[in-house]
C-alpha positions in Angstrom: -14.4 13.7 26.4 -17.0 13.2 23.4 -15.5 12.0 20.2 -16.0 14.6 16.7 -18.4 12.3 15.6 -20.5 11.9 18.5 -20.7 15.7 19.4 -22.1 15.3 15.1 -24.0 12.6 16.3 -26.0 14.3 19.3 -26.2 17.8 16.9 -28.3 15.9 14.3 -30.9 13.8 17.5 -31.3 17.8 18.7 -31.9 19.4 15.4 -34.7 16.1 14.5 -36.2 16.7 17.7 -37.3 20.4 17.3 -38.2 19.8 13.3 -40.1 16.6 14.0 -38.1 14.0 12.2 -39.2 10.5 12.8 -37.0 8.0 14.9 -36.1 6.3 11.5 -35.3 9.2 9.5 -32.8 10.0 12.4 -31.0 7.0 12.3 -30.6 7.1 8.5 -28.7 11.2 8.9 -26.6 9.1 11.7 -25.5 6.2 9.9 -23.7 8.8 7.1 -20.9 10.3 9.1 -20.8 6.8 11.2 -20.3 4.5 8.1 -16.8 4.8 8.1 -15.9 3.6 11.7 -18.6 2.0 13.2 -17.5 2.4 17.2 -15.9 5.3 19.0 -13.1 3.9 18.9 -10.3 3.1 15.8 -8.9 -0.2 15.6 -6.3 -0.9 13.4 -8.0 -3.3 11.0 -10.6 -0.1 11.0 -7.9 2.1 10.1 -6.6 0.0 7.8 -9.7 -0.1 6.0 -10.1 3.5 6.0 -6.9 4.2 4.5 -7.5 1.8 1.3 -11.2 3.1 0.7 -9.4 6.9 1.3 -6.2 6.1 -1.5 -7.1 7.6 -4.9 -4.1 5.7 -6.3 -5.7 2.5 -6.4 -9.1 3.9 -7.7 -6.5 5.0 -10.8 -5.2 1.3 -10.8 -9.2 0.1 -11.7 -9.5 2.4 -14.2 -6.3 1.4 -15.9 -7.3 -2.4 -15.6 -10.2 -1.4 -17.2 -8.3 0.2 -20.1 -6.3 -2.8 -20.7 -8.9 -4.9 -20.7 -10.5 -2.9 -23.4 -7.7 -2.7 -25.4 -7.0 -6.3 -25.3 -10.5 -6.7 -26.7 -9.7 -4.2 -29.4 -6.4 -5.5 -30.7 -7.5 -9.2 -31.3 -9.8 -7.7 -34.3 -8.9 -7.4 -37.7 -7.4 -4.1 -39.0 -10.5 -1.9 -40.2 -11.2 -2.1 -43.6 -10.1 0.5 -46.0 -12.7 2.2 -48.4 -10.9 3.8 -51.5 -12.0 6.3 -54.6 -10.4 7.7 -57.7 -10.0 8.7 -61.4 -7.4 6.9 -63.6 -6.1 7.2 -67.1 -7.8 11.2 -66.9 -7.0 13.3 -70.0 -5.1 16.2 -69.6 -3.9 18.0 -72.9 -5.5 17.5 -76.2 -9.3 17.9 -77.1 -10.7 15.3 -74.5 -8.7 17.4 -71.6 -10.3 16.8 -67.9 -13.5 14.9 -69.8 -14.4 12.0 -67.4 -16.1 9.8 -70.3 -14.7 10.8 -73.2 -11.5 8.7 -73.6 -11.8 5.0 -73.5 -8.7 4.3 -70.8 -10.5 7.1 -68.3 -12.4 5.3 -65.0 -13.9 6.2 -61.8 -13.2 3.8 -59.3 -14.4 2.6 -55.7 -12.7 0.4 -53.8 -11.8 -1.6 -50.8 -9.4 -3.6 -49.0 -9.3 -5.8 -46.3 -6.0 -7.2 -43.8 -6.6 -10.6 -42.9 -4.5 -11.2 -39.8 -3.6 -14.1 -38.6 -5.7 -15.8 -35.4 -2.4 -16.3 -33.4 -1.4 -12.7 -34.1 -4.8 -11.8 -32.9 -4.4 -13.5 -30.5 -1.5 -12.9 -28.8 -2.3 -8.9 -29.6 -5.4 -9.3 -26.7 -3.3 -11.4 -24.5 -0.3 -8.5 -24.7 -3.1 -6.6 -23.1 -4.5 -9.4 -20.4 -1.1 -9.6 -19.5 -0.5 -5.9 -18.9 -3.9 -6.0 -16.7 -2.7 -8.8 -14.6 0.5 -6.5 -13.9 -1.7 -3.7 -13.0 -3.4 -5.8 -10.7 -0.2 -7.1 -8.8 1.0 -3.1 -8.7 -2.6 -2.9 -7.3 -1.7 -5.3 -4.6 1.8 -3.6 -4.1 0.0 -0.6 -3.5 -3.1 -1.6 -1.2 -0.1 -3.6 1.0 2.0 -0.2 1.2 -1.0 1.5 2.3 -1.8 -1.3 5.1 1.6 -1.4 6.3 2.2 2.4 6.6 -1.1 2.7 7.9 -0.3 0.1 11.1 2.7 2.1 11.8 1.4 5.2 12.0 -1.5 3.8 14.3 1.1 1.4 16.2 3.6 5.0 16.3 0.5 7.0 17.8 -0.5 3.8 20.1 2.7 3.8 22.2 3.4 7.3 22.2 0.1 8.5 23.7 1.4 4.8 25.9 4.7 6.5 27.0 2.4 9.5 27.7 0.3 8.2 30.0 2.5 6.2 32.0 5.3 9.7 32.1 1.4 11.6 33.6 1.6 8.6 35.8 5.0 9.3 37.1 4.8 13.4 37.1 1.5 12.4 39.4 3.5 10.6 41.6 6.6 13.1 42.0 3.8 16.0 42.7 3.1 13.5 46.0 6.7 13.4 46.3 7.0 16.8 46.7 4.0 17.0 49.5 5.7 14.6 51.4 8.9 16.3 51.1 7.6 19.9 52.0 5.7 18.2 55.1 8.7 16.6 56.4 10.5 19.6 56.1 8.5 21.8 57.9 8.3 19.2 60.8 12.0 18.8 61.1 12.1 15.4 59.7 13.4 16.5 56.8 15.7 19.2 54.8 15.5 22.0 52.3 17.3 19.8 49.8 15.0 16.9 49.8 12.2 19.5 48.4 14.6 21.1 46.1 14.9 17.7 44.5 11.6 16.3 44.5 11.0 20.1 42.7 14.0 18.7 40.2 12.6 15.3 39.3 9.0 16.6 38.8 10.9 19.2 35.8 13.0 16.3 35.0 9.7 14.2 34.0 7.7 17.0 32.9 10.5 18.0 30.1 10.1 14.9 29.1 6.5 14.5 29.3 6.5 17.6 26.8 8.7 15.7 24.3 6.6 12.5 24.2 3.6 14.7 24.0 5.2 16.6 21.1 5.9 12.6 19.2 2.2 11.9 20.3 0.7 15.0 18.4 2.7 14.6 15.4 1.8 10.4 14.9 -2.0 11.7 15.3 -1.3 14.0 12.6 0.6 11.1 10.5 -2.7 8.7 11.3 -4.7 11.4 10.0 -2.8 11.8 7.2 -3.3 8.8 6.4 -7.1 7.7 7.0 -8.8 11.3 7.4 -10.6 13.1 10.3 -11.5 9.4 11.7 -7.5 8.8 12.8 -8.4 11.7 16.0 -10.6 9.4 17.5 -9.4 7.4 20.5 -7.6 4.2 19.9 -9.0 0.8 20.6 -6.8 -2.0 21.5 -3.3 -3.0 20.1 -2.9 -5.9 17.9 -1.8 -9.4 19.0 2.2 -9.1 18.2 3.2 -12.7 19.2 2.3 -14.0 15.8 3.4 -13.8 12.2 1.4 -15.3 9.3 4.7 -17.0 7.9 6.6 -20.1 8.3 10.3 -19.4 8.7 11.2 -22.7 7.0 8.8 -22.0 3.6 10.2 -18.8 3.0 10.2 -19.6 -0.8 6.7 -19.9 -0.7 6.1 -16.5 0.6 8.5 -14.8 -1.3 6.8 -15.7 -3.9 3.6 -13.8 -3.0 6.1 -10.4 -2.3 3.9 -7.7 -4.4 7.5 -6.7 -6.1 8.1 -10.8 -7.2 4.6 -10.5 -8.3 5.1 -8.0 -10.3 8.2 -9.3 -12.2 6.5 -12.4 -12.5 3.6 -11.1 -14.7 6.3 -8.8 -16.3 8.2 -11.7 -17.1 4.8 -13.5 -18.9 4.2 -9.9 -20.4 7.8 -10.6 -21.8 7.1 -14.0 -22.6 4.1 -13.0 -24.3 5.7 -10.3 -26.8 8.1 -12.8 -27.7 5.9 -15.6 -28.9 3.6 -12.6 -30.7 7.2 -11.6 -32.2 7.8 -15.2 -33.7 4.6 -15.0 -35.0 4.7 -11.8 -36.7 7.5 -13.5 -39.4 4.5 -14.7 -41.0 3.1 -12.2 -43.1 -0.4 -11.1 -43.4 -2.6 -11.3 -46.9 -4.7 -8.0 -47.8 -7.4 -8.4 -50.2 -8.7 -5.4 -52.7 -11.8 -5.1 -54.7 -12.6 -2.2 -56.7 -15.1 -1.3 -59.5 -14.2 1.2 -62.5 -17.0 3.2 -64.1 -16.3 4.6 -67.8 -18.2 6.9 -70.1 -21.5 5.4 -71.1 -19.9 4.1 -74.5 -18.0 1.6 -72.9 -17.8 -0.9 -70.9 -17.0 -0.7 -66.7 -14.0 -2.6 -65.3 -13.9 -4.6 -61.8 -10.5 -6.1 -60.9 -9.2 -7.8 -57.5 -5.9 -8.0 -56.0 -3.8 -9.9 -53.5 -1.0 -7.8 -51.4 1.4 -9.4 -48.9 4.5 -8.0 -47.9 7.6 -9.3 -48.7 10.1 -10.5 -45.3 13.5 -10.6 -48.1 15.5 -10.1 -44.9 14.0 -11.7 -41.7 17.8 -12.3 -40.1 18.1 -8.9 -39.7 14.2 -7.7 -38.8 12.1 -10.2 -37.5 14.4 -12.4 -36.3 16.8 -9.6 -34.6 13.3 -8.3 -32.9 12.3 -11.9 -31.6 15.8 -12.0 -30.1 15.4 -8.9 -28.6 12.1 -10.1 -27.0 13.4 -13.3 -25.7 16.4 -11.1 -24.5 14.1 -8.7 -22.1 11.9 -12.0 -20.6 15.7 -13.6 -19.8 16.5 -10.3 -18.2 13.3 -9.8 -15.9 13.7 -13.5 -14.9 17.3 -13.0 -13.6 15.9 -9.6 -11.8 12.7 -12.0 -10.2 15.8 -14.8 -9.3 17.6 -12.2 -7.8 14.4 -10.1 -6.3 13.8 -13.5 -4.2 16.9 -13.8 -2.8 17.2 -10.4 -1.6 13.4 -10.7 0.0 13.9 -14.3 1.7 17.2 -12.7 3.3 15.3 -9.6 4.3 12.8 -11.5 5.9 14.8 -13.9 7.2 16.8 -10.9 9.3 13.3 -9.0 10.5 11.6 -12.4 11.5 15.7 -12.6 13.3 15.1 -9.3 14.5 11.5 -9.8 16.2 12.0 -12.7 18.0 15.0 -10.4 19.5 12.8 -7.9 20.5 10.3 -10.0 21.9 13.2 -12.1 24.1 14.4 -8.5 25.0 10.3 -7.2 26.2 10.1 -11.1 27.8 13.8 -9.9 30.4 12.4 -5.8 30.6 8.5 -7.5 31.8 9.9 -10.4 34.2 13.2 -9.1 35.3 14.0 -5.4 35.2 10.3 -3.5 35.9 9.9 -5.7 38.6 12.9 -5.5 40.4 12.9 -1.4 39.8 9.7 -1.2 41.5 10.5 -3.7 43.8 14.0 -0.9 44.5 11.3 1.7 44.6 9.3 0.1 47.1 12.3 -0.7 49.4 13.3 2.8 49.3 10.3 4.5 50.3 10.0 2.0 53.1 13.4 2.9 54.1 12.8 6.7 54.0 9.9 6.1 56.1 11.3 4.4 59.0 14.5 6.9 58.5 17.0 4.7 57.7 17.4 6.4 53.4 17.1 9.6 51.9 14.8 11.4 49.7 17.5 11.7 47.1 17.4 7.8 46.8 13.6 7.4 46.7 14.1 9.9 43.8 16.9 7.7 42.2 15.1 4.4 42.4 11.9 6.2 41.0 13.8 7.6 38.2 15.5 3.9 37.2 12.0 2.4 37.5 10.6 4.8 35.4 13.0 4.6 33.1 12.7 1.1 33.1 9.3 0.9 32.2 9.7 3.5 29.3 12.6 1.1 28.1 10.2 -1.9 28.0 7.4 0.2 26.2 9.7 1.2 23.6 10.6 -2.5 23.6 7.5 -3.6 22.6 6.7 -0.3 20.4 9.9 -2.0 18.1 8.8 -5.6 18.3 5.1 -4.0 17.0 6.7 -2.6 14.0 8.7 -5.2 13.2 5.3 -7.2 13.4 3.5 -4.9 11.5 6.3 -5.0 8.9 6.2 -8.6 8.7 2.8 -9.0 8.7 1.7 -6.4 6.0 5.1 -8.3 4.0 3.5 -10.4 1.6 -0.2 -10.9 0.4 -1.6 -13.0 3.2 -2.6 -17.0 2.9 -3.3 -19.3 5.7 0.4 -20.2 6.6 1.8 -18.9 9.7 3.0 -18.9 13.1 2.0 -18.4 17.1 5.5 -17.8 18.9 5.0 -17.7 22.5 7.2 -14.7 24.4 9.7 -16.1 26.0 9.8 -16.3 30.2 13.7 -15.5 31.4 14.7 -17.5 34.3 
């Protein structure tokens, strides 16, 4: 069964051939489609990758880095200065009315002015900005490690249901022999009409369910594709190593503190921090300087004059100092909300890394106990309704617990692989971690 892109593949070496394309041109048109995912099969890192390159929401993340960035240039300037132009002193009743030179007091004027802000303000006006980029960078993280984590279980999802699948085809394959045997010991006597009636049963019986798990198989391809494109229809490639976590149970503090949502209180918190100090700051005023030059009629002389503005803080208890208050009031409140974040994270993980190791003791029993002993039931069954001493009916009994068995210790291991994928796609990675063996019931 040829993949969508190889079918692409062989239709592009065909069309070459008859128009003459070199060997090297061909390999160039193959290379586009088969950029993406270089094998015919997807692996999850591949998928993984796919998904992040596919999300438009982090492209928008760049570009609003970018605007911050810009801005934070931009708002440690100076104020643009301000050009000005008038007439003063112009006559408006009596013999010299609207005459620009006549009266001595009457002047055309050009100005300008100039806000001198202070470098700390300045300062702290770009690093407002910085510190709005670095939270749009952790949200970037937050996102990318959404995107990971849905994207491995939507792969893991579609892994063990076409898994379930195949081993259900496995069973319905065997209950067709089932029924062969039956009808041929019936029809030499060894047998009865109700050992073929239910054979015919249990085949249904696993068929109804094979259409169910085919039903969950179709809809987590559709959720893979969803998620990383056409690429998500092609054949699977292995499953993941689940037997290890990259964090240390006992320096759960330290991850927690690389959690995308701590993250991003943390530079909200130094955004906080930030509008604070620029706060205090801003109770010192700012100078603003004017120049202007007056021209009069030609009989008299022209005027220049300078000035010095600043504006006058008469009640800082009730402005500036109420809003630096306010300030330090929001960075106490988003350092309670990281305090709290934290806890609630390291309990979370605490219960899913609780949770996993479950699962895994659970698969460990279902692998080395159960599955063996129901197939070892199986086994003794058939032998016995060989040699006469059972019936059909129990063969089809042990079969049934045996496969249900092995269903129970795939779904087993489909649950300790999302709890895996959850943990692992947790917090931004680092080099901490830990290999946890399964383990062997005795």
């Amino acid at each position: 069964m040829h993949s969508p892109l190889s079918n692409l593949a062989r239709a592009v070496l065909v069309s070459a051939g008859q128009h003459g394309f070199s060997f090297s041109m061909i390999c160039v048109a193959l290379m586009l489609p088969l950029s993406a995912v270089a094998q015919n099969e997807l692996s999850l890192a591949d998928a993984q990758r796919l998904a992040v390159e596919r999300s438009r929401q982090l492209a928008g993340q760049d570009a609003a880095v970018a605007a911050d960035r810009d801005l934070a240039v931009s708002a440690a300037q100076n104020p643009d200065p301000v050009l000005s132009a008038g007439i003063g002193n112009l006559p408006v009743t009596g013999a010299d009315q609207f005459s620009i030179g006549s009266d001595f007091m009457t002047q055309r004027s050009i100005g300008v002015s100039q806000e001198f802000t202070r470098g700390d303000k300045k300062r702290l006006r770009g690093e407002h900005y910085q510190r709005e980029a670095d939270k749009t960078l952790a949200e970037k993280a937050q996102m990318t490690l959404v995107i990971q984590r849905d994207t491995a279980l939507a792969w893991l999802d579609r892994y063990y249901s076409e898994a379930s699948a195949e081993l259900i085809g496995e069973q319905i394959r065997q209950a067709q022999g089932e029924i062969e045997a039956a009808q041929t010991a019936y029809r030499s006597g060894r047998g009865s009409q109700s050992d073929v009636l239910a054979a015919r049963a249990a085949l249904v019986g696993l068929q109804d369910r094979a259409s169910e798990i085919t039903r969950k198989a179709r809809s987590a391809k559709i959720a893979l594709v969803r998620e990383i494109g056409e690429p998500g229809n092609l054949p699977l490639a292995r499953k993941p190593e689940i037997d290890h976590i990259p964090i240390d149970p006992g320096a759960l503090d330290k991850h927690v503190a690389m959690h995308p949502d701590i993250l991003i209180l943390a530079k909200q918190e130094d955004l906080a921090t930030t509008d604070a100090r620029l706060a205090e700051v801003n109770k010192l005023a700012d100078w603003s300087v004017e120049l202007s030059y007056g021209l009069r009629g030609s009989q008299y002389s022209n005027m220049a004059s300078i000035g010095v503005s600043v504006p006058l803080q008469w009640d800082q208890a009730n402005r500036q100092d109420r809003e630096v208050a306010a300030k330090l009031a929001q960075a106490e409140q988003i350092s309670a909300q990281r305090e709290e974040a934290m806890r609630a994270a390291v309990a979370e993980v605490s219960s899913m890394i609780s949770d996993w190791d479950s699962a895994r003791e659970r698969l460990a029993r279902l692998e080395n106990e159960l599955v063996p002993l129901s197939a070892e039931r199986t086994q003794a069954e058939l032998s016995a309704y060989r040699s006469g001493k059972s019936s059909l009916n129990d063969v089809l009994v042990a079969r049934r617990n045996e496969v249900d068995a092995r269903l129970q210790a795939l779904q087993m291991e489909a649950e300790a692989a999302r709890l895996w994928a959850l943990l692992n796609f947790h917090f931004l990675q680092n080099d901490t971690g830990r290999t946890v063996p399964k383990k062997d019931v005795q």
